[in-house]
C-alpha positions in Angstrom: -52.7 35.5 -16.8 -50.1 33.1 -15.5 -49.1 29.3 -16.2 -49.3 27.4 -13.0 -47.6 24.3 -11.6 -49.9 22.8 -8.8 -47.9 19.8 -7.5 -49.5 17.4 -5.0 -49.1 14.0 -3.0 -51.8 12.9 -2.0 -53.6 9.1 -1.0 -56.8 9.8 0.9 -59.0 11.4 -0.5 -60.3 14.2 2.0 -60.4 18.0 2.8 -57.4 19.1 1.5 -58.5 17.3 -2.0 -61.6 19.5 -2.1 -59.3 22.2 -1.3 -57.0 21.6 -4.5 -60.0 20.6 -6.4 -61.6 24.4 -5.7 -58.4 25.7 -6.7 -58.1 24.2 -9.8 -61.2 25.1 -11.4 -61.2 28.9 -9.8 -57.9 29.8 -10.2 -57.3 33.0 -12.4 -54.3 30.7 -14.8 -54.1 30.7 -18.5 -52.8 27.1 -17.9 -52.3 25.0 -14.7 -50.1 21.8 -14.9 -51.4 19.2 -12.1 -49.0 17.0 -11.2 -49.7 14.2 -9.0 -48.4 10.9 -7.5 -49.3 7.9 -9.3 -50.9 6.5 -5.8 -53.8 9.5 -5.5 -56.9 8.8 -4.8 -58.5 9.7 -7.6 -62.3 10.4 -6.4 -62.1 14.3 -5.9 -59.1 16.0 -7.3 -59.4 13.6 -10.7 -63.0 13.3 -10.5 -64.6 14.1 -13.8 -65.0 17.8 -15.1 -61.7 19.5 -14.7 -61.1 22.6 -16.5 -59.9 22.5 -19.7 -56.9 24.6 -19.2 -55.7 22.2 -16.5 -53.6 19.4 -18.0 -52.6 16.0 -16.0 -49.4 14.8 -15.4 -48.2 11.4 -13.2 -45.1 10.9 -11.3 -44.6 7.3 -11.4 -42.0 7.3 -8.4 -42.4 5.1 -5.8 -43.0 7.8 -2.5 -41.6 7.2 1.0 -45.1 7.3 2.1 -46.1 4.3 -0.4 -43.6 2.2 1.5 -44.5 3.2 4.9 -48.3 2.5 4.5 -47.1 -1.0 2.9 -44.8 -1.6 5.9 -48.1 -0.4 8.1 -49.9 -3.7 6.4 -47.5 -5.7 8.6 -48.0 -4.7 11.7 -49.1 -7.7 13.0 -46.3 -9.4 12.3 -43.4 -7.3 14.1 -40.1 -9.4 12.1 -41.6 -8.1 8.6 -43.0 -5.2 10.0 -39.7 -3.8 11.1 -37.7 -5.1 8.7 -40.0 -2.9 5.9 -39.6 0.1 8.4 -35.8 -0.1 8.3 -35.7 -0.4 4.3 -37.6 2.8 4.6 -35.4 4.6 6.6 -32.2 3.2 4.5 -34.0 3.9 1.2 -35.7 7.4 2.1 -33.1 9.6 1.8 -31.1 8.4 -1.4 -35.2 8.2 -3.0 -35.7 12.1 -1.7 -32.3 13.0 -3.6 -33.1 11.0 -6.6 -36.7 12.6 -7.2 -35.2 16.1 -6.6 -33.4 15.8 -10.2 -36.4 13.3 -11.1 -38.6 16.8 -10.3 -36.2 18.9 -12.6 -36.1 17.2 -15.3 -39.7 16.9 -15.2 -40.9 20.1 -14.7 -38.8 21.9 -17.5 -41.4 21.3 -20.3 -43.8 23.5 -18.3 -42.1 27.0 -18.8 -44.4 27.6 -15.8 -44.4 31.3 -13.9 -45.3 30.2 -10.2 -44.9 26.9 -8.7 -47.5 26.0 -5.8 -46.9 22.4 -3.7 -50.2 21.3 -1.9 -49.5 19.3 0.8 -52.0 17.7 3.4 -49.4 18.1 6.1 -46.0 19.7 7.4 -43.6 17.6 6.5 -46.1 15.5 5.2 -45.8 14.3 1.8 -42.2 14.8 1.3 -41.9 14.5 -2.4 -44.0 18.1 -2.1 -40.5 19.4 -0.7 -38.4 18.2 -3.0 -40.4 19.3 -6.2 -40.2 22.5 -4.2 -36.9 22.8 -4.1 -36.4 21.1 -7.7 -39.0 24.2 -9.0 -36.0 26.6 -7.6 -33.7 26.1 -10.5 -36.7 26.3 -13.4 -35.6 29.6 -14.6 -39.4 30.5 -15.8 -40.8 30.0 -12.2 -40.8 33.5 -10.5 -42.9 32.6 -7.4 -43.3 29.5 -5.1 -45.2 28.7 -2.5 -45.8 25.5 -0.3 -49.2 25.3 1.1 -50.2 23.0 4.4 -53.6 21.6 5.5 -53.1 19.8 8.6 -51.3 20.8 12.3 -46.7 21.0 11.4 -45.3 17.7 13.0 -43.1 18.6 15.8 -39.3 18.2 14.5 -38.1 14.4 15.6 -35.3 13.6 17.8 -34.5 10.9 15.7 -34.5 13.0 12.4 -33.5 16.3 14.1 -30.4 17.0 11.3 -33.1 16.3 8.4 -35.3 17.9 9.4 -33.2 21.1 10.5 -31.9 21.0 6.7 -35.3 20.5 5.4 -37.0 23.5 7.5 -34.2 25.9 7.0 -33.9 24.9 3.3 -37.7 25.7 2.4 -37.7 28.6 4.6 -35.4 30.3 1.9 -37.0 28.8 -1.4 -40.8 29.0 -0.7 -43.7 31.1 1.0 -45.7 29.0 3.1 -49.5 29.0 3.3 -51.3 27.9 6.5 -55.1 27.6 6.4 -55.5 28.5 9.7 -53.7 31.3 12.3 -53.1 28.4 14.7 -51.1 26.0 12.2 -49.5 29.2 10.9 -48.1 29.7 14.8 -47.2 26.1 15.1 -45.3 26.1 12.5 -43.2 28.7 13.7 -43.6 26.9 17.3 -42.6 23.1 16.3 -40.7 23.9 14.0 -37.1 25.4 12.3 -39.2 28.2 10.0 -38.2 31.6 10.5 -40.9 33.2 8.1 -44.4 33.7 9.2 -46.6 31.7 7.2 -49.3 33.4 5.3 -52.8 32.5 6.4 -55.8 31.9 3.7 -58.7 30.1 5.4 -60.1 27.8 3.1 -63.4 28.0 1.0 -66.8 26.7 -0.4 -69.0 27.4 -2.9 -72.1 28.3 -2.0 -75.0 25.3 -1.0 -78.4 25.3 0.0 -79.6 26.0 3.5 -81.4 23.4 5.1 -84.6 23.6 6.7 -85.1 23.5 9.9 -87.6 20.7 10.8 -88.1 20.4 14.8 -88.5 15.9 14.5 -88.9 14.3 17.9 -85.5 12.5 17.2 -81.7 14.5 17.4 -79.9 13.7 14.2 -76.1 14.0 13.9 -73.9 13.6 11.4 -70.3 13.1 11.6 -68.1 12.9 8.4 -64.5 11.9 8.2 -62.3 8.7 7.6 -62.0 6.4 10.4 -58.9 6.7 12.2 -57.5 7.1 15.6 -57.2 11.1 15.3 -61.0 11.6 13.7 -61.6 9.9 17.3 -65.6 9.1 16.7 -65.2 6.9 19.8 -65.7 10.1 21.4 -69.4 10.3 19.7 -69.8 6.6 20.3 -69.4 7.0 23.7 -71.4 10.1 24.2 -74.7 8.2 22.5 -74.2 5.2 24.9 -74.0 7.2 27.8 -77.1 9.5 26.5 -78.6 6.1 25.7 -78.1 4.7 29.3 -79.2 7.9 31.1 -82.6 7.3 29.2 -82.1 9.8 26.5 -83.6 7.8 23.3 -84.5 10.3 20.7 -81.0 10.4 19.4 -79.9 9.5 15.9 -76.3 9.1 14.5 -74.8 9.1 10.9 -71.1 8.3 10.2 -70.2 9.4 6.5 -66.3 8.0 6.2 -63.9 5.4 4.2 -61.7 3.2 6.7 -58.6 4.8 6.8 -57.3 2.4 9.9 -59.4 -0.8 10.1 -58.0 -1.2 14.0 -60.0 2.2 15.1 -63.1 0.8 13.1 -62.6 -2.6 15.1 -62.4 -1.3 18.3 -66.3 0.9 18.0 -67.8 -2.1 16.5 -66.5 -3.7 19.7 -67.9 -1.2 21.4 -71.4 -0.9 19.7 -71.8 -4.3 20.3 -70.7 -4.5 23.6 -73.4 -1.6 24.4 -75.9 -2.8 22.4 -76.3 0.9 20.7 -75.9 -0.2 17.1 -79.7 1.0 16.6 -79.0 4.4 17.3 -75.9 4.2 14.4 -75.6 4.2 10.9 -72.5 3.8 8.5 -72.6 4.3 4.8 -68.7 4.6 4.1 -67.5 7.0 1.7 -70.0 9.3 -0.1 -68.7 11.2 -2.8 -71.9 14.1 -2.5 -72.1 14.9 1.4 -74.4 18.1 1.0 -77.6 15.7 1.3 -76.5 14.2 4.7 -76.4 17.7 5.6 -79.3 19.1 4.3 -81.1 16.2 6.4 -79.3 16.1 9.7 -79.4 18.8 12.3 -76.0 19.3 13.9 -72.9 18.3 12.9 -70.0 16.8 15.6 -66.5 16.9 14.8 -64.6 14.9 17.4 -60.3 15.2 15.9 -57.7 15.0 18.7 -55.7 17.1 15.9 -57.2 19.5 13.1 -56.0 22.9 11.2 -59.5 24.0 9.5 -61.7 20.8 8.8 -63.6 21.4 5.7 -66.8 19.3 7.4 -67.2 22.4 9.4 -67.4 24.4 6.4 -69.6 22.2 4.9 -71.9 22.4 7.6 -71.7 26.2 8.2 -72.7 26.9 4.4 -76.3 25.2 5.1 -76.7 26.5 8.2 -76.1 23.7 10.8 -74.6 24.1 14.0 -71.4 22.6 15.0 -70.2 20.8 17.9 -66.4 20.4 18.1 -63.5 19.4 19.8 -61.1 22.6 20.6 -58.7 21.3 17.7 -55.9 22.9 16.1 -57.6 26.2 14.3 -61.3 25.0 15.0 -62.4 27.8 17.4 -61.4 29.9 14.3 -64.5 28.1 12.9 -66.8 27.2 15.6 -68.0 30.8 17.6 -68.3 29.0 21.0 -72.2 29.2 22.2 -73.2 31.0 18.8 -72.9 28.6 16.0 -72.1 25.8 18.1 -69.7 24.4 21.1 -66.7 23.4 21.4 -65.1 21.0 24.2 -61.9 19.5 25.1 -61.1 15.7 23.0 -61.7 13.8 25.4 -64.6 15.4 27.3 -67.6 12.9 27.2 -69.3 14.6 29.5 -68.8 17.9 28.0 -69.8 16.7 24.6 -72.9 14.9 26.3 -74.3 18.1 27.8 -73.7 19.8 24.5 -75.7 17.3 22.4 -78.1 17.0 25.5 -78.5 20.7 24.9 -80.4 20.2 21.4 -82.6 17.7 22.3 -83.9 19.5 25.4 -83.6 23.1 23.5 -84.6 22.6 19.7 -85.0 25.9 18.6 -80.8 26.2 19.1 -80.4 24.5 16.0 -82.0 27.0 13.5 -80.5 29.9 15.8 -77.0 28.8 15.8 -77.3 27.1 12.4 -78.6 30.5 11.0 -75.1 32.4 12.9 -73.0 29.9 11.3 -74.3 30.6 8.2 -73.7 33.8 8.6 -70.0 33.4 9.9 -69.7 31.1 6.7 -71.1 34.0 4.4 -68.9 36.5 5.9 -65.6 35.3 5.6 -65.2 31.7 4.3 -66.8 31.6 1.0 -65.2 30.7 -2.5 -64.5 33.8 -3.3 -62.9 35.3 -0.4 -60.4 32.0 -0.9 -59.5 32.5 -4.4 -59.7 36.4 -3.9 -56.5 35.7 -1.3 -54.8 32.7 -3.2 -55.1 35.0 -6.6 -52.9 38.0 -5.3 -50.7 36.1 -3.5 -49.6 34.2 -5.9 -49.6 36.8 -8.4 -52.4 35.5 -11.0 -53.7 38.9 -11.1 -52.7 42.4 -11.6 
C-alpha cells in the first residue's frame, strides 16, 4: 500500500470532479493527501463521506486563474477590464515561481511515495504544474504523474517561450494521463511533449437501468454548465425548428449551473423570441443527475470542444442513447448508429434529423440505449478505471 498526494485546482464543479471524487474513494492508498485550492467548488470532490484515509489540505494562494475570472467580471467595462488583465500577466509569472517553493515546503510533511496532479485542462490550472514540479525534489515521491480532462490548448504566440519551458519541463518530470486517445494525440499535436501520454478512459460505478416507457412525448435531457463551448443553443435551435416544422411531442430538460451568464442571456433571447419556452425546462445545478436519467429517454451532448464527457457515461450506464457532437474523444464514446449519433457542432439540421429519428422510430431508444449499456459494461466501468489508474501508479503489486 502506498501514501498518495492527489493535488488539484479546481472552481467548477463538473466531470473531472467526479473523476477525482471516484478516485479518491477507490484508490488502493494506505493514505491519500488531497490538496486543493482554497477557491474549489466544494459540492462533489468535498461533498460529504470521504474516506477516512484521505485527509484535507488548503492552499490559501491566490491562483492566476482566481484573478483572471475576477478580471472576466469586468468585461463590460473595457478600462478596468484590461487594466486587471495586464496585472495578471505582470503578476503571473513571479506568483508561478513563488508557489513552486510555496509547493515545497508544503508538501514535505507528507513523506508521500507518488505524487498525482488532477487537472481539468492542459495547461489549465497552472498551479497543478508547479506543484508538479515542486513534488520533483520530495525525496519520498518515487512516481509522478499529471492527469488532464479536457482537449491540450494549442501553445500561444504570445506565450510561446512559457509555454516551450513549461511543456519541455513536465515532459521530463511527470507521466501524463489523457482520458481519451484523441486528447492523448493532441497533446503531442498542439503541443511541445515528446512522451506519449498514457490513456485511462474514465469510469462509473454501476446505476440502474431505466425503463423503457414508449410516452407520446420525446424527452431529452442535456446536462452541463452553461457556457459558450457546452453550446446548448445548438439544442435550442434544433427544438424551434422541430417545433416550426410541426413536430410538437418534444420535451427538453437542461440540468446545469451558469458558468457564463452571456451564453445563458443570449437562449433566453432566443426562447423568447421563438416563443418555445414550453417545450424547456431549467433546474440549475443538481447534485444527484441519475433521476433525470432514469426519466428521460436520450441524452444530447452539444460541446464545440470535449475529451470524454462524463454525461455520456452517465447516460450509457442506464442504458440511454446518446446524441452528440463529434467532439474531441466523443466517437470513442458514442458508436455512431448503435448507441447513438453523432454530428458535426454546428449541424442543426443534422441534429434535427437525429432527434426526429426517435420520435418517428421509438423502439431506437431501448435498442441503442440497451448497446450503450453494453459498451458502458464492457469497458468504462469503475473498475476497469481504477484497475488502470492502480498499476500505473504503482498502488499495487
Amino acid at each position: 500500500m502506498s501514501r498518495l498526494i492527489f493535488f488539484v485546482e479546481s472552481y467548477t464543479a463538473g466531470g473531472s470532479d467526479q473523476v477525482a471524487r471516484v478516485l479518491l474513494e477507490n484508490l488502493a492508498c494506505e493514505k491519500i493527501y488531497l490538496i486543493v485550492n482554497s477557491s474549489i467548488d466544494k459540492r462533489i470532490i468535498l461533498a460529504p463521506g470521504l474516506p477516512d484515509h484521505v485527509s484535507v489540505y488548503t492552499y490559501h494562494l491566490v491562483t492566476p486563474m482566481d484573478i483572471g475570472l475576477f478580471a472576466n467580471r469586468f468585461r463590460h467595462n473595457k478600462l478596468i477590464f484590461l487594466t486587471l488583465k495586464a496585472f495578471d500577466y505582470i503578476v503571473r509569472y513571479p506568483l508561478l515561481l513563488f508557489s513552486f517553493f510555496y509547493f515545497l515546503v508544503f508538501m514535505m510533511r507528507f513523506r508521500a511515495h507518488t505524487f498525482i496532479a488532477h487537472n481539468g485542462g492542459y495547461p489549465g490550472g497552472l498551479f497543478c504544474g508547479t506543484a508538479a514540479m515542486a513534488s520533483y525534489f520530495l525525496p519520498s515521491v518515487k512516481k509522478r504523474f499529471y492527469a488532464f480532462h479536457s482537449m491540450p490548448r494549442p501553445v500561444a504566440k504570445n506565450q510561446y517561450w512559457f509555454d516551450r519551458f513549461w511543456d519541455h519541463t513536465l515532459d521530463k518530470l511527470v507521466t501524463f494521463i489523457a482520458v481519451s486517445k484523441k486528447s492523448a494525440e493532441q497533446m503531442n499535436a498542439v503541443r511541445m511533449v515528446k512522451q506519449k501520454p498514457i490513456c485511462i478512459y474514465n469510469g462509473l460505478k454501476p446505476s440502474p437501468r431505466k425503463e423503457y416507457a414508449h410516452t407520446p412525448v420525446l424527452k431529452i435531457l442535456h446536462v452541463g454548465y452553461f457556457d459558450y463551448n457546452k453550446n446548448q443553443m445548438l439544442l435550442v435551435k434544433c427544438i424551434a425548428g422541430l417545433v416550426q416544422s410541426g413536430i410538437m411531442n418534444i420535451a427538453v430538460t437542461f440540468v446545469g449551473d451558469i458558468d457564463e451568464p452571456a451564453a445563458r442571456k443570449e437562449i433566453d433571447e432566443y426562447v423568447a423570441a421563438t416563443g418555445i419556452s414550453n417545450y424547456l425546462t431549467f433546474t440549475g445545478f443538481q447534485k444527484n443527475v441519475t433521476p433525470f436519467y432514469l426519466s428521460h429517454d436520450i441524452l444530447v451532448s452539444t460541446s464545440k470542444i470535449e475529451s470524454f464527457p462524463i454525461v455520456i457515461l452517465e447516460a450509457m450506464r442506464v442504458g440511454m442513447p446518446v446524441v452528440a457532437t463529434k467532439a474531441g474523444g466523443v466517437a470513442e464514446q458514442v458508436n455512431d448508429g448503435i448507441t447513438g449519433y453523432l454530428v458535426n457542432s454546428d449541424d442543426i439540421a443534422a441534429m434535427m434529423l437525429c432527434l426526429q429519428s426517435f420520435i418517428d422510430n421509438r423502439h431506437l431508444i431501448q435498442t441503442m440505449g440497451s448497446a450503450a449499456h453494453h459498451l458502458f459494461e464492457s469497458q468504462f466501468t469503475v473498475n476497469h478505471m481504477i484497475s488502470e489508474y492502480d498499476h500505473y501508479l504503482g498502488l499495487k503489486n
